[in-house]
C-alpha positions in Angstrom: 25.3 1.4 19.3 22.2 2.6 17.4 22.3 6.3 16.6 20.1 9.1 18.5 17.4 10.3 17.2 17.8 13.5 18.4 20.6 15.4 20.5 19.8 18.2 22.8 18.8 19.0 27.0 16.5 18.1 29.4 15.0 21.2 31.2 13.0 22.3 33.6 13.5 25.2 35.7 17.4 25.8 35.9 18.5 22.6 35.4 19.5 21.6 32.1 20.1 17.7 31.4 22.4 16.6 28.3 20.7 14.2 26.7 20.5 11.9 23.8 16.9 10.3 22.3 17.3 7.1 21.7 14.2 4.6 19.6 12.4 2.5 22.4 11.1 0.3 19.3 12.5 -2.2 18.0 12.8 -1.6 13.6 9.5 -3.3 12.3 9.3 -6.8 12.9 6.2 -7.0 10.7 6.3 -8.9 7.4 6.0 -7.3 4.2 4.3 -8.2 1.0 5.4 -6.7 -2.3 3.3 -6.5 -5.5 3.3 -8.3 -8.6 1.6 -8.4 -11.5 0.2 -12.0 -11.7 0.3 -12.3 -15.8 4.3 -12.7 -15.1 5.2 -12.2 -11.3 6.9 -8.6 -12.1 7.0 -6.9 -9.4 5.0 -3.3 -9.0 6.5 0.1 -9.6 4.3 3.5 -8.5 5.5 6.6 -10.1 5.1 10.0 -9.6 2.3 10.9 -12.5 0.9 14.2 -13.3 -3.0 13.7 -13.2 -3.6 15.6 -15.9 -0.9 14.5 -18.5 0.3 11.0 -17.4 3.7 12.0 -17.5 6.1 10.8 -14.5 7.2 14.1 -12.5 10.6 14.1 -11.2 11.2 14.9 -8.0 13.1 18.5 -8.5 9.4 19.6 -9.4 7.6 18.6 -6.7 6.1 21.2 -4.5 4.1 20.7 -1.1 0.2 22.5 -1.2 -2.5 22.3 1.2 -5.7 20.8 0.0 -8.4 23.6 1.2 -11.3 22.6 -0.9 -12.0 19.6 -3.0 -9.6 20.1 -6.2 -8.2 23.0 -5.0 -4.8 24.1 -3.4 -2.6 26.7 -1.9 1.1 25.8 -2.6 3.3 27.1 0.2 7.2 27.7 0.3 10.0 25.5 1.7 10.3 29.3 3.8 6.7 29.2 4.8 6.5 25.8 6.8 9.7 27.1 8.2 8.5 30.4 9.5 5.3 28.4 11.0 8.2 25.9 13.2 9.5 26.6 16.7 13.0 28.6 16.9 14.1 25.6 19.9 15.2 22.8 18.4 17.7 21.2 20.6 15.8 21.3 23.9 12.9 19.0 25.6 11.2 21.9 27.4 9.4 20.5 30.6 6.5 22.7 31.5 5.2 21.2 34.6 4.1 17.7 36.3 0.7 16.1 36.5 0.0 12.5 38.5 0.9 9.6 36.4 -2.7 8.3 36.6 -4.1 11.3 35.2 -3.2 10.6 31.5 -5.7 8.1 29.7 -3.9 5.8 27.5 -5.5 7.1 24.6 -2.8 9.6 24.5 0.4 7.7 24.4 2.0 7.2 21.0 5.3 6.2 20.6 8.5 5.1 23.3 11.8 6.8 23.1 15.2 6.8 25.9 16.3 9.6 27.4 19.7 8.9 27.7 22.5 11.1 29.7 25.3 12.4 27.6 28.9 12.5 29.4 28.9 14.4 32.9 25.1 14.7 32.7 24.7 11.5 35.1 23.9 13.1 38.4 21.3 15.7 36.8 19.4 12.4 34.8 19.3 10.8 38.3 18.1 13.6 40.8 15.1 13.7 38.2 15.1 9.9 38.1 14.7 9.4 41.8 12.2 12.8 42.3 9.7 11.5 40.1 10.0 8.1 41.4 9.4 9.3 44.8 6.4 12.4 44.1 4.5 9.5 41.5 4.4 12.7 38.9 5.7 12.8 34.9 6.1 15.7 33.4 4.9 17.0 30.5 6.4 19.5 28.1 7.4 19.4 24.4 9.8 18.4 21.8 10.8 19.4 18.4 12.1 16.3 16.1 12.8 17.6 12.5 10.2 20.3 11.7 7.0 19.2 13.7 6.8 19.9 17.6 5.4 17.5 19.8 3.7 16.9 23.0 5.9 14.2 25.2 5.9 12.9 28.8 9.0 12.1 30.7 8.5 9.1 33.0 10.7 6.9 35.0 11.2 3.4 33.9 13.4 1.2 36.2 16.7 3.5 36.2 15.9 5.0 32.8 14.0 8.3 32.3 11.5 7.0 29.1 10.1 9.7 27.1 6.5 8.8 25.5 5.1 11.0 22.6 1.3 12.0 23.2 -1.0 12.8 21.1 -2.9 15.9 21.2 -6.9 16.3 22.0 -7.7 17.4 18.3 -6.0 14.0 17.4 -8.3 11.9 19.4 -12.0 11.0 18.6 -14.4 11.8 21.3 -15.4 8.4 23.1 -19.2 10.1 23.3 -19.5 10.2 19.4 -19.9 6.5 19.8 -22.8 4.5 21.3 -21.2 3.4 24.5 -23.7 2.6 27.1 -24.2 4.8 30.1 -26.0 5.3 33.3 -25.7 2.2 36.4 -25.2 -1.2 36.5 -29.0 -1.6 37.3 -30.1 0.2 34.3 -29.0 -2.8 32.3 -30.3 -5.3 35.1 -26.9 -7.0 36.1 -27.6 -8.4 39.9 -25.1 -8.8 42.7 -24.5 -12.2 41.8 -23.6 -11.9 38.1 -21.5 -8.8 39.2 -19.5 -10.8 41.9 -19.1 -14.0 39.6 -17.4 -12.0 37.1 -14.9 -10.7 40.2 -14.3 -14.1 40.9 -13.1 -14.5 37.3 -11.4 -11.7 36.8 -9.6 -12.7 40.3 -8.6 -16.2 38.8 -7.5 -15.1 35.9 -5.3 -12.1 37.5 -1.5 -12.6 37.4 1.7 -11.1 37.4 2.4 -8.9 34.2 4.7 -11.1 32.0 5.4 -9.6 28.7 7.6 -12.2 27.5 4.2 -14.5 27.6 3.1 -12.9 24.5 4.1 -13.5 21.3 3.1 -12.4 18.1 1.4 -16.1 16.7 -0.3 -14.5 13.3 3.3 -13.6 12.3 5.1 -16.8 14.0 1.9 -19.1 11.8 2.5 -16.7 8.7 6.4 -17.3 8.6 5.9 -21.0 8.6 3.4 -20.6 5.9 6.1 -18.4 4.1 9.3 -21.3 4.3 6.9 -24.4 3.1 5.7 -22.1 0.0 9.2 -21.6 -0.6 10.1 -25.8 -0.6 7.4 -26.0 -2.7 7.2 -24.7 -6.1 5.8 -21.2 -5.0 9.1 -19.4 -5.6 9.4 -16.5 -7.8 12.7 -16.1 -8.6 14.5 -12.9 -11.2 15.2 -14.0 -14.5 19.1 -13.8 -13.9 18.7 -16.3 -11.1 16.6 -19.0 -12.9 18.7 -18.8 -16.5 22.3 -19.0 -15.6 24.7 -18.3 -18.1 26.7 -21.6 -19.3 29.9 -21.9 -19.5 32.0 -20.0 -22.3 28.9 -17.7 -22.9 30.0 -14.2 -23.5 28.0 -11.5 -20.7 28.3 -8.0 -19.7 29.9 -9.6 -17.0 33.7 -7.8 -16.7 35.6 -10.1 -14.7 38.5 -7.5 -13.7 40.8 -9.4 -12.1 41.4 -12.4 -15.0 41.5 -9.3 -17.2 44.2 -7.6 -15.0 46.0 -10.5 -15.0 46.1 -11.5 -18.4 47.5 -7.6 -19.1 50.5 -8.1 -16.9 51.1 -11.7 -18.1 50.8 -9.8 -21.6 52.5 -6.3 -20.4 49.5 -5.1 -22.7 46.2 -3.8 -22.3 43.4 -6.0 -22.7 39.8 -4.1 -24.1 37.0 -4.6 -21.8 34.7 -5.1 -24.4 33.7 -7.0 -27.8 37.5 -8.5 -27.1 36.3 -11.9 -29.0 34.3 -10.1 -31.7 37.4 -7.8 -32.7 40.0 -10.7 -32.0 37.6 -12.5 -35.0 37.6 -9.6 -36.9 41.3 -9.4 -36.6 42.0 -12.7 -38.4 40.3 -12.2 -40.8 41.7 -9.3 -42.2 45.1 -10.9 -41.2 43.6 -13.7 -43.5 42.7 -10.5 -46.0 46.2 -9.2 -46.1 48.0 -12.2 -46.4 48.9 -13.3 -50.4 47.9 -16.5 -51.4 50.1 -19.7 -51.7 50.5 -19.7 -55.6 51.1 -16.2 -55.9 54.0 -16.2 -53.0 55.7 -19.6 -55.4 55.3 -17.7 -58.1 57.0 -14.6 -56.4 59.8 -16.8 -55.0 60.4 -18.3 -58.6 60.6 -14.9 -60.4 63.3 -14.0 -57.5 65.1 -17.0 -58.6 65.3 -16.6 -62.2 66.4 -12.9 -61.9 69.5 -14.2 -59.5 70.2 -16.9 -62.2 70.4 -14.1 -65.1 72.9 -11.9 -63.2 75.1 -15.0 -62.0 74.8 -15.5 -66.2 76.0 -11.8 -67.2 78.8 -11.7 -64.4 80.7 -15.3 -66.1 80.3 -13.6 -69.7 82.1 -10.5 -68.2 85.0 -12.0 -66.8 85.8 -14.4 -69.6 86.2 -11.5 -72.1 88.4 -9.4 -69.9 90.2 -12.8 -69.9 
């Protein structure tokens, strides 16, 4: 089960509903491009860069400011935004009801669950069933991280959905564009224009099928996607297209042959330049060793020094004779 969002209570009035808010969106199902440079495919990296030097900024550095005036800034504290958020954090704070046909759809933003939290059932339902019956949502407010936000709580089937709104100073004022106003006979549309487009709008009315829509551009784009890759469009990393051959030394440890070969051995095994120093090893075995004439010459003088002394001994005993 996908994690809350946000743990807290339901209230209005007295009654306090346990509660856990729970994503009513699905994670993005839109496709996503990445950037590369075209000279060799590589893909794209943005940095943090200091305008004035160039040099990358880590992110220990970083500090928010508020952008009063073209080029210039106020930097505030991590204490400051604090001190500007709400003290209730864990509660959605219902502060009345308005008809559910009294909120243009220019102010709903974003879908979440309300869902009950153990024991909390019978609260979540009475509210369920009593804005079901009155035709009212209500409308309070919710804090989610730092930032408060308007919300309405509406029934949806047996759930109770909570939709984030926006707030007026968020939405443009419809007037600021040229929309046409005044009547219909202003603009000169007769009765019969007027009830022809009834009739269409009548033929083409229906039941509201949701599952009758898909998104095409992204179904079309996908298919574009797979033949480019059959094709010879794929980019692939450098250490997918050259693999290594056979017997070629990488920085590839392969831990479990080395293991192995260390208990088969009872000896440590390095984990690097093992070939290089194994070479290096033979050759100043090869180094240390004496050469063939000089160990038949060494045997030879061994030889004629144990002939001598066999020599001296027979002298010796033939004159004590």
């Amino acid at each position: 089960m996908p994690r809350p969002v946000w743990s807290g209570t339901l209230s209005f009035g007295l009654l306090n509903i346990p509660v856990s808010l729970m994503s009513g969106e699905k994670p993005s199902a839109d496709i996503h491009f990445r950037m590369l440079d075209g000279r060799n495919n590589a893909p794209v990296k943005y940095e943090r860069v200091n305008a004035e030097t160039g040099e990358e900024v880590p992110w220990k550095e970083i500090v928010k400011a508020y952008e009063y005036e073209k080029g210039s800034f106020v930097v505030l504290d991590p204490e400051d935004i604090k001190s500007a958020a709400p003290e209730s954090h864990d509660a959605v704070e219902v502060e009345g009801f308005v008809d559910a046909s009294a909120i243009g759809p220019q102010y709903f933003e974003k879908p979440y669950v309300l869902v009950p939290q153990k024991k909390a059932e019978k609260g979540y339902v009475l509210l369920r069933e009593a804005l079901q019956k009155t035709g009212k949502i209500g409308i309070g407010r919710v804090v989610i991280r730092t930032r408060e936000n308007l919300c309405a709580v509406m029934p949806e089937g047996d759930a109770l959905m909570l939709m984030m709104l926006r707030y007026p100073h968020e939405l443009v004022d419809i007037h600021e564009y040229n929309i046409p106003e005044g009547a219909k006979g202003d603009y000169r549309i007769t009765p019969k224009e007027l009830q022809f487009s009834e009739q269409l709008i009548d033929a083409m009315s229906s039941e509201w099928e949701p599952d009758n829509y898909k998104d095409e551009f992204r179904a079309r784009l996908q298919k574009v996607i797979k033949e480019r890759m059959e094709s010879d469009g794929v980019v692939r990393r450098k250490t997918e297209e050259h693999e290594a051959a056979e017997g070629t030394a990488t920085n590839v440890v392969d831990f479990m042959a080395l293991l192995q070969k260390s208990i088969a051995g009872k000896s440590r095994t390095p984990a690097k330049k093992t070939a290089s120093r194994a070479h290096r090893h033979e050759e100043e075995e090869e180094e240390e060793a004496p050469p063939r004439n000089a160990a038949k010459k060494t045997a030879k003088r061994a030889t004629t020094r144990k002939a001598t002394t066999k020599k001296a001994a027979s002298k010796s005993r033939r004159k004590s004779a």
